[in-house]
N, C-alpha and C positions, 0 to 999 in steps of 0.2 A: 805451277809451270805446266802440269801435264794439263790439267784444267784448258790452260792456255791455248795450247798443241791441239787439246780437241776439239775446242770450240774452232780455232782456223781452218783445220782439216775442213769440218765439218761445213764452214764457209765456205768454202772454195769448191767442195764438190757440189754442195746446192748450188754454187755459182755456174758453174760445167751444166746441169743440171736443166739450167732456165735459159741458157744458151740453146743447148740441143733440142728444147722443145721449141725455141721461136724457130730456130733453121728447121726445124720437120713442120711447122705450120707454115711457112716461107715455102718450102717446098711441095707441100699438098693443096695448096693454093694456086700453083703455077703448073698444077693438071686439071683436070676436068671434074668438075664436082660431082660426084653420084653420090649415093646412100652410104656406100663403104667409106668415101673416103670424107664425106661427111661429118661420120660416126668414129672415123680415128681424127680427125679435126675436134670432135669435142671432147673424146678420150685426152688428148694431147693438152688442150685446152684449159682441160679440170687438172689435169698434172700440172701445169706450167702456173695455175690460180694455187695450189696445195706446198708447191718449191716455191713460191712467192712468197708465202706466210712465212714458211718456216726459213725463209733466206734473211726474212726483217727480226724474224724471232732471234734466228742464232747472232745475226748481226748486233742487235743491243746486249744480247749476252756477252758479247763479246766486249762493249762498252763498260758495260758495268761489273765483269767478271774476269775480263781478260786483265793481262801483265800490265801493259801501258795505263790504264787507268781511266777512269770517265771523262778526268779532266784534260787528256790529253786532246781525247776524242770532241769532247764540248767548244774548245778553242781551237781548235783545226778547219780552217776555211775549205779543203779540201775536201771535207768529212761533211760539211755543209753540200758542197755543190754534189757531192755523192749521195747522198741521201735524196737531197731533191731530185737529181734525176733519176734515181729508183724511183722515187714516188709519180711523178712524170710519164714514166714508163705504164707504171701500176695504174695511170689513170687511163692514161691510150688504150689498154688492155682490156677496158669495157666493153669497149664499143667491140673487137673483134667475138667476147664472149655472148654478147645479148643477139649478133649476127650469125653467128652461128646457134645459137636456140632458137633463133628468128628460122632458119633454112630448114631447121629439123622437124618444128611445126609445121611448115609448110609441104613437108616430103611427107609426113605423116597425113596430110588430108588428100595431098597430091604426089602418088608414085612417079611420076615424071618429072616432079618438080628441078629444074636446075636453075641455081642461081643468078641473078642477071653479071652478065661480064664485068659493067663495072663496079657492081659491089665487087666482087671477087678484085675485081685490081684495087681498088679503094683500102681495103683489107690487107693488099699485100705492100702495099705503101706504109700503111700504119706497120706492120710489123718489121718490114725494114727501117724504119725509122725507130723502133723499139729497139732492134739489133744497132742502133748507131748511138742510141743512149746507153744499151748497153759497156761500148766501147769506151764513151768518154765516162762510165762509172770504174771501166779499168785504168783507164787514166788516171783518173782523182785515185786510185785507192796508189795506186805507185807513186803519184804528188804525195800522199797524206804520207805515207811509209818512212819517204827517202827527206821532205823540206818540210815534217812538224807544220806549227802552226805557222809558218811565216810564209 
């Protein structure tokens, strides 16, 4: 039971977690790109890739070590469409990470370098759209909680 307790705790604040870093990349997106804000773009980035793993990590833990059981989890359509949109998510989140290694190299040959606007809005589409996956993964997980597999 405690097992239980901490594996959810522990969900739910990585969940807080990978929220707060899309909204501070959502937000350092919608100023001006320099060197500085660049460089917390990819700080943010490498956090938001590191609360990823360990969000999918604790989440199967939680399948196969929490109270409810694997099988609850295995037969839960809910549990399906939540997983795939983290995964969904997890794959959109490439393209924002190779784009920002992509700016950092190029600041690094070129000190003036600033990104072209529509990459930057491109980038900020995609991550609002990660924030909207996000959403409908808190939907499914309050579907899966409250109406089981049916």
């Amino acid at each position: 039971m405690l097992t239980d307790l901490l594996l959810a705790s522990f969900h739910h604040l990585l969940f807080f977690g990978l929220i707060s870093m899309l909204v501070t990349q959502s937000v350092l997106l919608a100023r001006p790109i320099d060197a500085a804000a660049l460089e917390r773009l990819r700080g943010v980035d490498r956090g938001y890739g590191i609360v990823a793993v360990l969000l999918l990590a604790v989440g199967f833990a939680r399948v196969f070590h929490g109270m409810k059981g694997y099988d609850f989890y295995l037969h839960n359509p809910w549990f399906h469409a939540k997983v795939g949109a983290f995964l969904l998510a997890a794959v959109l989140s490439i393209w924002p990470t190779l784009r920002f290694l992509r700016w950092r190299k190029a600041l690094k040959a070129d000190p003036a370098f600033v990104p072209p606007a529509a990459e930057v809005a491109g980038l900020s589409r995609i991550i609002r759209f990660e924030l909207m996956l996000i959403a409908v993964i808190l939907v499914c997980a309050a579907a899966m909680a409250r109406y089981g597999g049916f």
